[in-house]
N, C-alpha and C positions, 0 to 999 in steps of 0.2 A: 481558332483565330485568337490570334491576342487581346489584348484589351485594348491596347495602341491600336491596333488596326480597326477594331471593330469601332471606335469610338472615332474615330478617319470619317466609318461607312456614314454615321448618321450624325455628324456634322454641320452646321449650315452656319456660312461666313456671309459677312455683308463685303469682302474685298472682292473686288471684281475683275480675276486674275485666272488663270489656269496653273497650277502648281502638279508635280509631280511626290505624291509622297507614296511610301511605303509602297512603291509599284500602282500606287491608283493614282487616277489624274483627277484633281478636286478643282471643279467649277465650283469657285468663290464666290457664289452670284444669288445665295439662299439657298442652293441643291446641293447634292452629292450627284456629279456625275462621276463614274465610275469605268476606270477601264478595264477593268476586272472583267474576263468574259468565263463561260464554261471551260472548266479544264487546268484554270489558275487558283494559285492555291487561295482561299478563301470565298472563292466566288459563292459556293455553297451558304458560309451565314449570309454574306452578301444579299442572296436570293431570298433566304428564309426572313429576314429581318424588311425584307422589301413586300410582301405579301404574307396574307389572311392564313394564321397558323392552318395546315396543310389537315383538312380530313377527308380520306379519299373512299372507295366502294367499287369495286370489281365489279362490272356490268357483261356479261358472259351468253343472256340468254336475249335474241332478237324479241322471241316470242310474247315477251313478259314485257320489251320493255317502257316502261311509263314513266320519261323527264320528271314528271311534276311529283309524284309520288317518291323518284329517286332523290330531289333536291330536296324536299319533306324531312329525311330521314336526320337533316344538319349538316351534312357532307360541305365546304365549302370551294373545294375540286373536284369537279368532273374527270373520271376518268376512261376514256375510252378506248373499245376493246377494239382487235379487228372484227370480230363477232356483229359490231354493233351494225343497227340499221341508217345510221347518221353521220353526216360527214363534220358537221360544223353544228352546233348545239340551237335550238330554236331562236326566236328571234326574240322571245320574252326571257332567255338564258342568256342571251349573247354577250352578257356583262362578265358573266360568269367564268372564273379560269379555270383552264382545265387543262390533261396532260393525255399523251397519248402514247400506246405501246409503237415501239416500231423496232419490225423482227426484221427489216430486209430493210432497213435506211428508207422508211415512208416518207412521200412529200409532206411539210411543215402544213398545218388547219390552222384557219384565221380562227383569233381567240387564244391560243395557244401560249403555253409558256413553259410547260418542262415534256421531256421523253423519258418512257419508261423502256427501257431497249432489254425485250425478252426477257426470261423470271429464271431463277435457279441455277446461273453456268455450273456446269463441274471445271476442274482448272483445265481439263483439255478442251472444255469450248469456248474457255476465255480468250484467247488470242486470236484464236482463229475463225469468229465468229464475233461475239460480242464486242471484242476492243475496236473490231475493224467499222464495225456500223456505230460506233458511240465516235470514233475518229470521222467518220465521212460526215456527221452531222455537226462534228465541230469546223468542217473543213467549210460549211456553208455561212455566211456574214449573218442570213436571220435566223441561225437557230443559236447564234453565240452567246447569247441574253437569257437563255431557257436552261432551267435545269435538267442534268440530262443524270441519267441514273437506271441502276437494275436489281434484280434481286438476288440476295447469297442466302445460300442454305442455313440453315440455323442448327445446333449444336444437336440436336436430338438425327440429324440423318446420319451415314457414317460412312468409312473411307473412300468407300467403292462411288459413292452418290458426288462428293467432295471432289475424288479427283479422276472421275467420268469411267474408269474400270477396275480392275481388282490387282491391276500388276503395282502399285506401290502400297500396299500394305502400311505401312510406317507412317502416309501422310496422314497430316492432322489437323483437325480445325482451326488451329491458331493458323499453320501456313496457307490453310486455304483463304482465312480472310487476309492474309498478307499477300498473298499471291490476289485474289479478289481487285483489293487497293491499287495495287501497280499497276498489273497491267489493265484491266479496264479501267482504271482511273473515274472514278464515277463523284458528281458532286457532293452526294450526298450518299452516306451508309445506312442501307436500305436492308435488311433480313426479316425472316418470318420464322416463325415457332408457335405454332397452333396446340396450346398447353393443356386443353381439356379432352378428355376421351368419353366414349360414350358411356362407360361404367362408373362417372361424377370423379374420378381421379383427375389429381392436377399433375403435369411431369416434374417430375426432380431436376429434372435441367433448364425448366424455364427461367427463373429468375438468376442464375445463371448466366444463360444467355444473355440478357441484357445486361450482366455486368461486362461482358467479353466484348460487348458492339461498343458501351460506350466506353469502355477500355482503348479498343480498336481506332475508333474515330476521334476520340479526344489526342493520339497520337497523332491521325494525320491530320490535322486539323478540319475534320468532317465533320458536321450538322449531322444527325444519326436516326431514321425514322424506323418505324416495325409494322409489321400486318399486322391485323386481330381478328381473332375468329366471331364468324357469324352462324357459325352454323352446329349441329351436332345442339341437344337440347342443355344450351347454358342460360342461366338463371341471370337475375338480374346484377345480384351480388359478384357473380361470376365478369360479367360484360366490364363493372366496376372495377376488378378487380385487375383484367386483363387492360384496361387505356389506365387506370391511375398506377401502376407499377411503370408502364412506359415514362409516363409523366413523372415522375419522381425521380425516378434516371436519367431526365434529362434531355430527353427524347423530343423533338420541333413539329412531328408531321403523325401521321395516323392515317394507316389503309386499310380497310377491312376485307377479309376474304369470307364470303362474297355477299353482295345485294340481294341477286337471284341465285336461280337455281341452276345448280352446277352438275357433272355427269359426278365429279369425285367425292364429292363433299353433300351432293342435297341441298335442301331448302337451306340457303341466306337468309337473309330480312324478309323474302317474299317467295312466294313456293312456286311450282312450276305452274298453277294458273294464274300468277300474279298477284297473289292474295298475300294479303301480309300476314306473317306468322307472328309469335307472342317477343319473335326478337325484334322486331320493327320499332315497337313504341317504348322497348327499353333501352332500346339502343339508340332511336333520337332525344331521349332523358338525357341519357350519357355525353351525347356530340354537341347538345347544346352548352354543358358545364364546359366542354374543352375549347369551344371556340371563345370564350369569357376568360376563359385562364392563361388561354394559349396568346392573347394578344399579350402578355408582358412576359409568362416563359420565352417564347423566341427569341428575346434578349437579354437572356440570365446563362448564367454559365454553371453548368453541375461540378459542385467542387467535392461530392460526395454522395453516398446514399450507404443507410447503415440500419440496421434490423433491429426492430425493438422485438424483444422474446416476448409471450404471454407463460403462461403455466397451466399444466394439465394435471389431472389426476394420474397420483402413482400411490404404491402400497404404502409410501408412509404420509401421505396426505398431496403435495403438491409440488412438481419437480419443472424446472424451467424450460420451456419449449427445447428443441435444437437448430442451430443455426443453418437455413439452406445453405447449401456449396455456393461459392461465389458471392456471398456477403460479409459481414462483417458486425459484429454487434456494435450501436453506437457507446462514443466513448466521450466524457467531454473533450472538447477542442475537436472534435472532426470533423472537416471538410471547411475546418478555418474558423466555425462559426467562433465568436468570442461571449456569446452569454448563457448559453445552458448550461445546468450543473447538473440536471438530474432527468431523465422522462421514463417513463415507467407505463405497461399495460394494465391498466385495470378490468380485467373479465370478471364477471359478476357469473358466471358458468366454466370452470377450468375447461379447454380442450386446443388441443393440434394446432386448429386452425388462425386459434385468435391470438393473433400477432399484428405487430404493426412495423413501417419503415419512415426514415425519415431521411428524407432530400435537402439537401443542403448547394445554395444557391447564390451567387454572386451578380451583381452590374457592372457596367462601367466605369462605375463611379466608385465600385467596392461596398456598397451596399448591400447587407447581409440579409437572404429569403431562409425559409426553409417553410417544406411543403409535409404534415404529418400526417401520414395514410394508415386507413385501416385494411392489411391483410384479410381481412374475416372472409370466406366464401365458401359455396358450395352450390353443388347440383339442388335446385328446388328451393334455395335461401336468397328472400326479396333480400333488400337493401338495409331495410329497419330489423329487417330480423337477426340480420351479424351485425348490429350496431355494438360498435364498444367506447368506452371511455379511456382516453389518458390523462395523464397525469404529468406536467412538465413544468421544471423549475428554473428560473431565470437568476442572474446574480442579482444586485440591487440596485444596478443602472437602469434595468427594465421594471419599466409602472405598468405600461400598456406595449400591446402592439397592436400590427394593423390585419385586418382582414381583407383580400380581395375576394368576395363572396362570389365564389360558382355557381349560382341560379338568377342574381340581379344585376352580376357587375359592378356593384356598389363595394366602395372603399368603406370599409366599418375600425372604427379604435374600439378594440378589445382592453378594460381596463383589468389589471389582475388586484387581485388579494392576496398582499404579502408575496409579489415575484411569480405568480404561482399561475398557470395556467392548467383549469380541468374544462375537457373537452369531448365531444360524442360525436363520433363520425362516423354515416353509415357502414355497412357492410362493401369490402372493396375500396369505398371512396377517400379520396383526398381533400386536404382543405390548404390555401397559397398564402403563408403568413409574410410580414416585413417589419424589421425594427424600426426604431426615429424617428419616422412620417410613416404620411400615408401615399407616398409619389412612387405607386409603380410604375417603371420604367413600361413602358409601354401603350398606357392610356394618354388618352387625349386629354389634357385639363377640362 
């Protein structure tokens, strides 16, 4: 979405008029009403900028399932399965918004505000199946205001999986998310890549992958959300690691696979007697930082995201990480910022892992963010244990900047010494900086 446009969506006029701009029709009356429905181009930030940054949880198992322990986890979308034993969410939930799969064009649940229409097409069951049930639910007047959406394979499946048999050979992931976009047409760019394996290896393709989704959707003007794994034994650092790389790319929404317990995957957050496992309580650590950070990301635009190296031991003392496929080392001036001149890893231990990335971030107003994350992780590594420090340098415009702290929500000015920012961020985790003030777009004064 442009920034004209998107600066349209949240608007409020004291004229008291109905005008037509940029394809929306703006009720001048103190609202944005909107004619923007599912299906037209923008509706997607549209939706996202209209509701509670998106964290969702695959509910799979009837047997297990407990509302009150699932809202527990920070989730602030309900998602539900056809699995599930409920039609419309309790009456102590019922505030709550939630989204719902539908494989066969299901009736719209009161409550309700996006579709998740079936998971994984290959391109042959894109037309003939997915586009047909995401069109018939556009074809109805109350589901036009709902985000409607599915899921694409992520880069680590391959051709046969992408395009449903083995007879094109050739196709490739770039076509299949191009093919993905048309014809389902889907609001929001939605994939998964489940990056941890049981043997504590992370994939070589995941980060990657999120540079190709939000490659992808920043073309068609798409909002761009990702799965994340719950399951398989990942560490806390790990959990960090997988929502703060989404978050720095840029990413609006957050859905985990899964809550419970699944036939493919095993124990979620909670195992097949319901019992919560050791990812429950690290993982609503994690959900509560994202819904604190996620109210002012949903209105920032990623103008970049770029790899800080750390250094590891080599024979002649210390040699500079290597840059994943699909990044970029940062460089001054990228992604527009106008005041870094320098950031730097400092590991107090050389190795592999310890690296960091930094998101570089825009408003409406052209207000410059950047989000500095720490890469560090592994199998069996808390949060404080892959803590590392940077080191970041500002021209001589910058005294201070600002903090939106991830555990209070509180606006904090950071003052530097001599332009200079040193910083310690757990293992995995990110922190949401701002130049000039402290007015992130997105809180309430």
């Amino acid at each position: 979405m442009t920034s004209a446009i998107r600066a349209v969506v949240n608007i409020c006029s004291r004229i008291m008029v109905i005008v037509p701009l940029f394809g929306l029709y703006v009720a001048m009356n103190g609202t944005a009403a909107l004619a923007l429905e599912s299906g037209d181009a923008g509706f997607g930030w549209q939706w996202v900028r209209r509701h509670p940054f998106v964290i969702q949880a695959a509910t799979v198992d009837p047997n297990t399932w407990d509302i009150a322990k699932y809202v527990d986890t920070g989730i602030t979308v309900l998602q539900w399965d056809p699995t599930n034993p409920w039609t419309t969410p309790p009456p102590e939930y019922a505030n709550m918004p939630w989204h719902a799969y539908a494989n066969n064009g299901a009736p719209s649940l009161p409550g309700q505000t996006g579709w998740l229409v079936g998971d994984e097409p290959s391109y042959l069951a894109m037309r003939e199946k997915y586009a047909k049930i995401v069109q018939r639910l556009r074809q109805q007047p109350a589901e036009r205001q709902k985000i409607i959406y599915t899921t694409a394979l992520g880069n680590n499946a391959n051709t046969t999986n992408w395009y449903g048999d083995g007879s094109n050979p050739s196709y490739t992931y770039d076509q299949y998310l191009d093919d993905f976009i048309s014809i389902i047409k889907p609001d929001v760019l939605f994939f998964d890549n489940y990056p941890f394996s049981s043997d504590g290896k992370t994939s070589d393709t995941y980060l990657e992958n999120l540079m190709v989704i939000r490659a992808k959707a920043k073309a068609n003007n798409l909002p761009y959300w990702g799965w994340l794994q719950a399951y398989r034994n990942i560490s806390e650092s790990d959990n960090r690691f997988n929502v703060y790389t989404h978050l720095t790319t840029g990413f609006t929404g957050l859905s985990y696979w899964t809550y419970d317990y699944a036939a493919s995957s095993r124990n979620g957050m909670i195992d097949n007697k319901g019992d919560p496992t050791p990812r429950y309580s690290i993982i609503k650590r994690t959900n509560a930082e994202v819904a604190i950070l996620g109210r002012s990301l949903r209105f920032l635009t990623s103008t970049d995201a770029r790899f800080l190296p750390g250094r590891h031991t080599a024979l002649s003392g210390t040699a500079e990480n290597t840059t994943p496929v699909g990044l970029t080392n940062w460089s001054a001036g990228a992604g527009g910022d106008p005041h870094v001149q320098d950031v730097s890893v400092d590991s107090g231990q050389p190795g592999y892992t310890q690296n960091g990335m930094l998101g570089l971030f825009t408003d409406d107003d052209d207000n410059h963010y950047f989000m500095l994350t720490n890469l560090n992780h592994a199998q069996g590594l808390s949060a404080a244990e892959g803590s590392l420090s940077f080191t970041m340098t500002f021209d001589e415009q910058v005294k201070s900047i600002w903090l939106l702290n991830r555990t209070t929500g509180e606006v904090q000015e950071i003052t530097l010494s001599n332009h200079v920012l040193n910083w310690s961020l757990p293992g995995g985790t990110g922190d949401l900086f701002k130049y000039d003030n402290g007015n992130f777009v997105g809180l309430v004064p």
